[in-house]
DRENBAGU-308844 format. One record per residue (C-alpha): x, y, z; residue number from 1. Coordinates in Angstrom, 3 decimals, always signed. Each point is the difference from the previous one (the first is absolute). Layout:
NODE       c1       c2       c3   i
NODE        X        Y        Z NUM
...
//
This chain:
NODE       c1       c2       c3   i
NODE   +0.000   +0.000   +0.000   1
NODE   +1.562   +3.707   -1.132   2
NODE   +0.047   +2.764   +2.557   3
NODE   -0.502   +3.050   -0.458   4
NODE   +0.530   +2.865   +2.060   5
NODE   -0.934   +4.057   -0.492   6
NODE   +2.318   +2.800   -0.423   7
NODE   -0.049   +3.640   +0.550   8
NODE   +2.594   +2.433   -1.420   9
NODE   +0.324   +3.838   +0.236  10
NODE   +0.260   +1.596   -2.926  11
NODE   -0.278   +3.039   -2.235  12
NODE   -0.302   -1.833   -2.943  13
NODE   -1.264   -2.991   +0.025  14
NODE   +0.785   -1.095   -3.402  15
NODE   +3.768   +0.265   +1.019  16
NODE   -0.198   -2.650   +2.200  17
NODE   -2.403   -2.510   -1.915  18
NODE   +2.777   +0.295   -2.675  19
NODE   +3.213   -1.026   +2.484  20
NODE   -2.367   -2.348   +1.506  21
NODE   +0.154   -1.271   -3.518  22
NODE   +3.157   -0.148   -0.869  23
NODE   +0.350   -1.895   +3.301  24
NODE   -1.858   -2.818   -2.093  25
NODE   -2.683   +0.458   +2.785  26
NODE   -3.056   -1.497   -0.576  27
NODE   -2.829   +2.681   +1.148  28
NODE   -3.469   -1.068   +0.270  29
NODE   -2.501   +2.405   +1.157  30
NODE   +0.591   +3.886   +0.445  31
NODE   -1.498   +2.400   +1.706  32
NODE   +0.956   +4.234   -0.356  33
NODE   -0.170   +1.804   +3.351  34
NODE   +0.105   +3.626   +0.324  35
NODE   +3.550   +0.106   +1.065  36
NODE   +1.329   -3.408   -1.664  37
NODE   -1.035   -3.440   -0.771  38
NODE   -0.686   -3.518   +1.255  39
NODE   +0.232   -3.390   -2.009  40
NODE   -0.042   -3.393   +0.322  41
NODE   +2.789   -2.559   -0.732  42
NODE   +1.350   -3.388   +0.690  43
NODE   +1.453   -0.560   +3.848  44
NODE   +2.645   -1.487   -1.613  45
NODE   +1.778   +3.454   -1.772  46
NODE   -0.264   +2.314   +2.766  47
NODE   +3.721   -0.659   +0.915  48
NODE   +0.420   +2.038   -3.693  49
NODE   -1.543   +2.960   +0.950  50
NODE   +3.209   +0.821   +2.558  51
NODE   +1.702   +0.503   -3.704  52
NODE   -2.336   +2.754   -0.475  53
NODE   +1.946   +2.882   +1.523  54
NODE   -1.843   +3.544   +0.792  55
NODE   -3.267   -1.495   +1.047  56
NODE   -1.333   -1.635   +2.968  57
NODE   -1.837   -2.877   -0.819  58
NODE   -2.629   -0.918   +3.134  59
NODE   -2.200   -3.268   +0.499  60
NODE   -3.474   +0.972   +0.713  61
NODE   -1.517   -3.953   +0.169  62
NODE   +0.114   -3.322   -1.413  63
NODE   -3.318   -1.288   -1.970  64
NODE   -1.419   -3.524   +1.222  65
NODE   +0.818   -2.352   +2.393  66
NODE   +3.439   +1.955   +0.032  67
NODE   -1.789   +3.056   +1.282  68
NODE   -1.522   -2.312   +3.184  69
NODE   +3.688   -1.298   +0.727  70
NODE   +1.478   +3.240   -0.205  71
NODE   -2.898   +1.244   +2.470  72
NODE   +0.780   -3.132   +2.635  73
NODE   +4.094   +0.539   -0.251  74
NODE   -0.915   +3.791   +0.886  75
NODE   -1.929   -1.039   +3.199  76
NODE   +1.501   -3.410   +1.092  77
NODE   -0.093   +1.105   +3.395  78
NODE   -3.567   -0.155   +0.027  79
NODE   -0.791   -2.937   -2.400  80
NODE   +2.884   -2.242   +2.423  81
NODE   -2.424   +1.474   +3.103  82
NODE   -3.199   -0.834   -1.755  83
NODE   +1.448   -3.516   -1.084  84
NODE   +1.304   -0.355   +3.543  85
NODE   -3.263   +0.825   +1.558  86
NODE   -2.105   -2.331   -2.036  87
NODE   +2.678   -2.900   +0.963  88
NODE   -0.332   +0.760   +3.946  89
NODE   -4.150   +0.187   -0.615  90
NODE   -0.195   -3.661   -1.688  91
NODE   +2.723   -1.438   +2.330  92
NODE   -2.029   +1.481   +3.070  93
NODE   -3.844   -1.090   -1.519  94
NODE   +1.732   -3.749   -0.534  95
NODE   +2.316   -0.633   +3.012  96
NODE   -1.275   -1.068   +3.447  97
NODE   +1.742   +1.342   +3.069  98
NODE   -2.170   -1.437   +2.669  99
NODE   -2.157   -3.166   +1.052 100
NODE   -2.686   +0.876   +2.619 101
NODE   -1.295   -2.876   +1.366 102
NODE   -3.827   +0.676   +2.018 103
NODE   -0.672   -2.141   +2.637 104
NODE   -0.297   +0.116   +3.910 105
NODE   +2.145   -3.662   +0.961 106
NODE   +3.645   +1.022   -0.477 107
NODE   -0.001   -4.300   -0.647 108
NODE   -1.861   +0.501   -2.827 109
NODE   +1.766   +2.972   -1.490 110
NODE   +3.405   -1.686   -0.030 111
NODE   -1.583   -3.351   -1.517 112
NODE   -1.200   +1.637   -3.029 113
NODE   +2.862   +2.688   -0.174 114
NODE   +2.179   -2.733   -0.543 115
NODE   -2.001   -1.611   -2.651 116
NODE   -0.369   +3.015   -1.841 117
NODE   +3.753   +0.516   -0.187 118
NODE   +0.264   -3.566   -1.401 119
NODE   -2.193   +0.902   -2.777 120
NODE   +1.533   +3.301   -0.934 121
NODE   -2.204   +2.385   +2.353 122
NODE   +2.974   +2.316   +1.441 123
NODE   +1.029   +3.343   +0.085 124
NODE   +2.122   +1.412   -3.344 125
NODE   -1.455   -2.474   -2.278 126
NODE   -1.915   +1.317   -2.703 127
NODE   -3.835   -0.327   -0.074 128
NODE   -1.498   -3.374   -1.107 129
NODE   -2.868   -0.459   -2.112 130
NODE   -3.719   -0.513   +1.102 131
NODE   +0.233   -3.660   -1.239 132
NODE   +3.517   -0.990   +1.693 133
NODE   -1.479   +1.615   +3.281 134
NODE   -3.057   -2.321   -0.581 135
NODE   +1.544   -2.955   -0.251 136
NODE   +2.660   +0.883   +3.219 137
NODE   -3.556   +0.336   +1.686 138
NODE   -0.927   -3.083   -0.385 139
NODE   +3.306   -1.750   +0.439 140
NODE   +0.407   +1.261   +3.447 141
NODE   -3.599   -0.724   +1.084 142
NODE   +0.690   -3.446   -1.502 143
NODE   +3.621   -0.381   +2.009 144
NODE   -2.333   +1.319   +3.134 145
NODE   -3.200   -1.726   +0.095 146
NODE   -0.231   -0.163   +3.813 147
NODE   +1.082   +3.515   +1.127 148
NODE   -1.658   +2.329   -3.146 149
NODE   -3.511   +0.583   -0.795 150
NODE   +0.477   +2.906   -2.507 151
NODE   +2.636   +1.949   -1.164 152
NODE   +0.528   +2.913   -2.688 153
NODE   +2.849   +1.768   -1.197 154
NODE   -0.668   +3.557   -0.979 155
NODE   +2.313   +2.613   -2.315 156
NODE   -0.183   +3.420   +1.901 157
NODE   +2.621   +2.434   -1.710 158
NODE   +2.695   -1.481   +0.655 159
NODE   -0.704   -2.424   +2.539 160
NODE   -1.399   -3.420   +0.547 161
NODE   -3.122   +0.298   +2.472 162
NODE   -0.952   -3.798   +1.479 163
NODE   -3.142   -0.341   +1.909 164
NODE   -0.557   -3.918   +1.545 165
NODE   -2.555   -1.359   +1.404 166
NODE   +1.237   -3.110   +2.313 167
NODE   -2.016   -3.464   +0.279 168
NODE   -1.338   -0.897   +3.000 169
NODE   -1.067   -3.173   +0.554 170
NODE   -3.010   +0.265   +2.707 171
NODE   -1.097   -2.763   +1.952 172
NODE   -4.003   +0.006   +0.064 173
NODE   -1.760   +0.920   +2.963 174
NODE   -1.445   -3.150   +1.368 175
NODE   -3.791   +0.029   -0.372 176
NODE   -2.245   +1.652   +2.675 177
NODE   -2.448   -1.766   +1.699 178
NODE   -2.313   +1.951   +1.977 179
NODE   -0.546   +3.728   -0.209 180
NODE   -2.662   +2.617   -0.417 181
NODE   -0.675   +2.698   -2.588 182
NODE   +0.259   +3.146   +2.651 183
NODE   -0.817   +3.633   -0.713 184
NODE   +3.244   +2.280   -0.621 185
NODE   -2.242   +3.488   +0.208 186
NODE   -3.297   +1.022   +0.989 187
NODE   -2.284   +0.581   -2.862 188
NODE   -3.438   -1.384   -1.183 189
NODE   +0.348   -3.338   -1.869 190
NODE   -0.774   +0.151   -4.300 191
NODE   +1.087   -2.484   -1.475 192
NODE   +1.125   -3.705   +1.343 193
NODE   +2.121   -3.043   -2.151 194
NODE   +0.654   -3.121   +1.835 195
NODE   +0.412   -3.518   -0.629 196
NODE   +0.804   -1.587   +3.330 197
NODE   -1.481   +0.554   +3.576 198
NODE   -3.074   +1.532   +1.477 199
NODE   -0.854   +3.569   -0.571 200
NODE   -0.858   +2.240   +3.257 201
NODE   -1.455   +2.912   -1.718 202
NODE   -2.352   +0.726   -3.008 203
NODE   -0.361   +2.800   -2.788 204
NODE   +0.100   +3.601   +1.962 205
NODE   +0.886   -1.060   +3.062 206
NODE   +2.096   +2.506   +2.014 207
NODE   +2.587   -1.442   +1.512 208
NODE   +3.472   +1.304   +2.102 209
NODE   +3.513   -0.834   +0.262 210
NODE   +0.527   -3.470   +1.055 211
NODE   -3.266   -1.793   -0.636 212
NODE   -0.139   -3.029   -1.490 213
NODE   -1.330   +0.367   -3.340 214
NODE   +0.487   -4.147   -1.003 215
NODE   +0.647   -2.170   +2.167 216
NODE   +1.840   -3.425   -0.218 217
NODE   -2.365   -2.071   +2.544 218
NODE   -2.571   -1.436   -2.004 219
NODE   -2.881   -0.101   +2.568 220
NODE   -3.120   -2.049   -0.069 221
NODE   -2.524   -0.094   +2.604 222
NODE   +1.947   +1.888   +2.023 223
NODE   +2.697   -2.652   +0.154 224
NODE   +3.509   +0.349   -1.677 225
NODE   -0.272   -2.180   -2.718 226
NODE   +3.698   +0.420   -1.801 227
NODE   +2.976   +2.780   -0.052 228
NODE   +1.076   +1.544   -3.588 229
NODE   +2.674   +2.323   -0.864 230
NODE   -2.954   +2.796   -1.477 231
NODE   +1.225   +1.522   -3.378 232
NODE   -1.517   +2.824   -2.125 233
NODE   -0.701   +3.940   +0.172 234
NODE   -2.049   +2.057   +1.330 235
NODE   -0.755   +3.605   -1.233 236
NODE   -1.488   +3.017   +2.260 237
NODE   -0.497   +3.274   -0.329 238
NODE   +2.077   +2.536   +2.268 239
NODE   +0.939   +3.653   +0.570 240
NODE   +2.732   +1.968   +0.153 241
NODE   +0.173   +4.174   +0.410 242
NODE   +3.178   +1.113   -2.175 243
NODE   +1.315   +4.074   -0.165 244
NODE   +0.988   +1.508   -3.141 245
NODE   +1.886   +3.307   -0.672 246
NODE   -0.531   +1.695   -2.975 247
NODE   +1.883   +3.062   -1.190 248
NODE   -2.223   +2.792   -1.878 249
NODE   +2.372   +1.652   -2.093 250
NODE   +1.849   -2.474   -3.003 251
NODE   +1.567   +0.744   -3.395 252
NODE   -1.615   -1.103   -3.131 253
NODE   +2.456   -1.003   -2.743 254
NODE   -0.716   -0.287   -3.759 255
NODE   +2.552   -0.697   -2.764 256
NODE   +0.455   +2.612   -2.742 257
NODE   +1.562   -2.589   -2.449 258
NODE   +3.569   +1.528   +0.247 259
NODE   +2.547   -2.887   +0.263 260
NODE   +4.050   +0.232   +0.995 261
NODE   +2.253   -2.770   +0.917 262
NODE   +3.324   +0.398   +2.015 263
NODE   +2.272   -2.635   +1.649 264
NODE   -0.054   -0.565   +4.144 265
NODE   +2.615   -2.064   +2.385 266
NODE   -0.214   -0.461   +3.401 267
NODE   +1.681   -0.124   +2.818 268
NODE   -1.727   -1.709   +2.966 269
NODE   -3.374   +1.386   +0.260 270
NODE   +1.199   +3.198   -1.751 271
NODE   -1.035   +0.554   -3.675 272
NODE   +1.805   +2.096   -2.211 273
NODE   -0.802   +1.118   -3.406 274
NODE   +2.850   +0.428   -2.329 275
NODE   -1.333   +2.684   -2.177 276
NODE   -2.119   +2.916   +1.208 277
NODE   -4.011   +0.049   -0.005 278
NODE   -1.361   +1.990   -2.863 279
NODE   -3.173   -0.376   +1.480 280
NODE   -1.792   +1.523   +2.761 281
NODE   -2.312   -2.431   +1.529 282
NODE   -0.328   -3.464   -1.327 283
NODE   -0.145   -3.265   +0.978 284
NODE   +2.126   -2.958   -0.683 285
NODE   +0.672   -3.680   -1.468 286
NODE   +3.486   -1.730   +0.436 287
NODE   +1.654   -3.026   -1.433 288
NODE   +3.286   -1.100   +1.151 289
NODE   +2.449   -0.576   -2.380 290
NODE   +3.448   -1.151   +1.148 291
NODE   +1.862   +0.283   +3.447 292
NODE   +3.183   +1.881   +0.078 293
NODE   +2.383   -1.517   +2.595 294
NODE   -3.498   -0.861   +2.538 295
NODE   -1.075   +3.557   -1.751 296
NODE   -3.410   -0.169   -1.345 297
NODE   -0.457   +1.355   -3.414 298
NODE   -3.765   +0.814   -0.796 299
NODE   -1.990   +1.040   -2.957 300
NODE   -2.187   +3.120   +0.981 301
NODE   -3.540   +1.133   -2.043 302
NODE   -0.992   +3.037   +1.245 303
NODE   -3.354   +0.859   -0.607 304
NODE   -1.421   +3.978   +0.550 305
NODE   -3.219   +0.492   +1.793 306
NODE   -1.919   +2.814   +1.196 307
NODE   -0.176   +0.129   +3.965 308
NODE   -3.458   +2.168   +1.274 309
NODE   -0.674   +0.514   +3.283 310
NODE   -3.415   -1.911   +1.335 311
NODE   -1.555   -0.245   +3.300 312
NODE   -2.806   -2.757   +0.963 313
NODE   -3.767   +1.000   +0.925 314
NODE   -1.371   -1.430   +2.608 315
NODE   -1.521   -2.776   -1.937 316
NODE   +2.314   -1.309   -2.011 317
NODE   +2.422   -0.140   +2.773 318
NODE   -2.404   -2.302   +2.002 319
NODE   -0.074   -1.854   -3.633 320
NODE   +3.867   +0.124   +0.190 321
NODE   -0.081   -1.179   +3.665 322
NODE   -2.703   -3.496   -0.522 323
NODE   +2.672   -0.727   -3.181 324
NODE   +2.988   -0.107   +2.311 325
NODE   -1.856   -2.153   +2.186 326
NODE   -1.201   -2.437   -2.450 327
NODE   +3.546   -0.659   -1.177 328
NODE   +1.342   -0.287   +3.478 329
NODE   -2.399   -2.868   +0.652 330
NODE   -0.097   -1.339   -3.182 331
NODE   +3.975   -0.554   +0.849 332
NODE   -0.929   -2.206   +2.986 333
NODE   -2.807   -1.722   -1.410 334
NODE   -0.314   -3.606   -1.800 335
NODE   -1.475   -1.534   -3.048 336
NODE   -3.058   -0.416   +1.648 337
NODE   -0.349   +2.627   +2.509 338
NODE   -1.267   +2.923   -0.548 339
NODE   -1.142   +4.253   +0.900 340
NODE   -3.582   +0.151   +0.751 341
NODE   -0.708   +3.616   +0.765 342
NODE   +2.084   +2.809   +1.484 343
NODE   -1.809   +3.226   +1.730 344
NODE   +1.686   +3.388   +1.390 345
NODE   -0.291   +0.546   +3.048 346
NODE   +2.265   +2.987   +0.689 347
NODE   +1.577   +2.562   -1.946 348
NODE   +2.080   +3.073   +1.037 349
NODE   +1.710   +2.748   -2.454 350
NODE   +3.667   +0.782   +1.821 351
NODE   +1.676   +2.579   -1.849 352
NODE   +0.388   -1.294   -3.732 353
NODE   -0.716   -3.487   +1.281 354
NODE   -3.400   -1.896   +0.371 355
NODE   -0.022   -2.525   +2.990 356
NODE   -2.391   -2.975   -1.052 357
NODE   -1.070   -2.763   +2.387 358
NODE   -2.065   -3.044   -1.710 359
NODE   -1.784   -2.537   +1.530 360
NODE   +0.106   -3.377   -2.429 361
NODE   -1.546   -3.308   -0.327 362
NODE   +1.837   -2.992   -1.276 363
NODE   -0.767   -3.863   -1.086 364
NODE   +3.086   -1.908   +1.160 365
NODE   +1.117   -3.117   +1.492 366
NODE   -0.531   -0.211   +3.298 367
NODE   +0.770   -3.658   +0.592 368
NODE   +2.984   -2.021   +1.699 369
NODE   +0.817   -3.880   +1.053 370
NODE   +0.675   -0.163   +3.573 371
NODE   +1.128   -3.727   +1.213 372
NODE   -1.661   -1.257   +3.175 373
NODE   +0.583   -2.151   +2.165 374
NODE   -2.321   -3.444   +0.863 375
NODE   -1.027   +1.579   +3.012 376
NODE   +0.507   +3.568   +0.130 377
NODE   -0.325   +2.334   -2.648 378
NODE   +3.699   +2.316   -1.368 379
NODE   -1.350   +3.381   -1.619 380
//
């Protein structure tokens, strides 16, 4: 490939030098006049000639092509060797592994499987494996450990291995009970009864307190003790509880205007840093970490704007605000089958920029526990 490079030349007459350029046997390709002189273009390969030329001075402005580029990166090595040096550290630190964290409370444990892992390649300054060698590492070491390992998984965080175990333990069954009641954990009025073994005490809206037996494992008839039965099943009753919520009046609405940045964020501890500074005012954010940097976390940041405006809760929709938070602290505690039946205020009290709400509420639950006994005296 021929390369080519650009020339400028002072010069009162132009002419004057095309024509010693010619006798140079020079091989010009493309002129251009100038108001004070003239630039051309000629083969790389003459330029030493033009040195022969005396009473001008001949200047390169730029090579043409790929020439041009090179020219560019010999100019500003310094940076390209930085850039290049940069990009080297950045893939050595996103594929190397300088730690092995191994989660788990029995030091026993921890040392059993950090030594398998280091048989298998899971140490610190290795580079990263792939998801299917990690797989099948998984399941050697849960095959080499049948006894002692219920679960394990190996997970890639930055630049660390993060392993989480979950130990086997073998459980001996509880031997079988033999005689014991259904007893009432709370007082409450019964709702809703399922039980297949023993002899039920109560019916269908019964109240009923702390402590009673609700089924009992003597099967009676006539008054006489007919047979003892370990009594199995649930019972269900409706109860009451009186729960205080605080509710502050003024809050900040915040709606997205559709402006989007991104920036870069490491931390340090529980410190968060951005790397670049916020173009935006207020916004709100989404993060995805990237890499870790030397047990540096490297995150993705999408910064979203919104509009913040000022609000303050009416009397109503605070109480609204109020029966919410108490539906989803029950609802926490609750089971499958249990259940909110109503809730009622009782109270309420405006302190300041804060509304003091006290609720009365009614729940299904179960209210049912087996209690052994003995032959002769009842255990509750």
């Amino acid at each position: 490939m021929n390369r080519f490079v650009w020339i400028e030349v002072e010069a009162i007459q132009s002419s004057k030098v095309l024509l010693k350029l010619f006798k140079q046997n020079i091989n010009v390709l493309e002129v251009q006049y100038l108001k004070h002189g003239l630039r051309f273009k000629m083969d790389a390969s003459q330029v030493k000639k033009l040195k022969k030329i005396v009473g001008y001075n001949f200047r390169k402005v730029h090579e043409s092509g790929i020439y041009a580029l090179l020219d560019y990166i010999k100019k500003k090595w310094l940076i390209f060797s930085g850039l290049i040096l940069f990009c080297c550290f950045l893939f050595l630190f996103s594929h190397i592994i300088v730690s092995v964290q191994v989660i788990h409370s029995n030091k026993e444990i921890r040392d059993l499987v950090s030594k398998a892992l280091d048989q298998y390649g899971i140490r610190e300054l290795t580079l990263k494996k792939d998801f299917q060698e990690i797989s099948k590492i998984k399941e050697q070491i849960l095959k080499d450990y049948p006894n002692q390992l219920e679960w394990l998984e190996i997970e890639v965080s930055g630049m660390k291995y993060v392993v989480r175990i979950e130990e086997r333990i073998i459980t001996v069954p509880e031997p079988k009970k033999e005689r014991c009641h259904l007893i009432a954990t709370k007082s409450g009025i019964v709702k809703k009864m399922i039980f297949s073994v023993g002899d039920s005490k109560v019916t269908l809206n019964d109240f009923v307190k702390e402590g009673d037996i609700l089924v009992s494992g003597e099967l009676i008839a006539n008054e006489v003790i007919t047979g003892l039965v370990c009594a199995e099943g649930e019972v269900y009753g409706e109860v009451w509880y009186t729960t205080n919520v605080s509710i502050p009046l003024n809050y900040e609405e915040k709606q997205e205007t559709g402006k989007v940045r991104y920036n870069l964020e490491w931390s340090k501890g529980s410190v968060n840093h951005l790397i670049f500074r916020p173009r935006l005012k207020n916004y709100v954010e989404e993060k995805k970490q990237l890499f870790s940097f030397f047990e540096i976390p490297i995150s993705f940041v999408k910064q979203k704007e919104v509009t913040v405006t000022p609000k303050v809760y009416n009397e109503q929709t605070a109480l609204e605000k109020a029966l919410q938070l108490v539906d989803e602290k029950f609802k926490m505690k609750l089971g499958e089958k249990e259940e909110i039946l109503s809730k009622k205020v009782l109270k309420k009290k405006v302190n300041n920029s804060t509304m003091e709400v006290e609720v009365f509420v009614s729940v299904i639950e179960q209210i049912s526990r087996q209690v052994e006994f003995s032959e002769n005296k009842e255990e509750g």
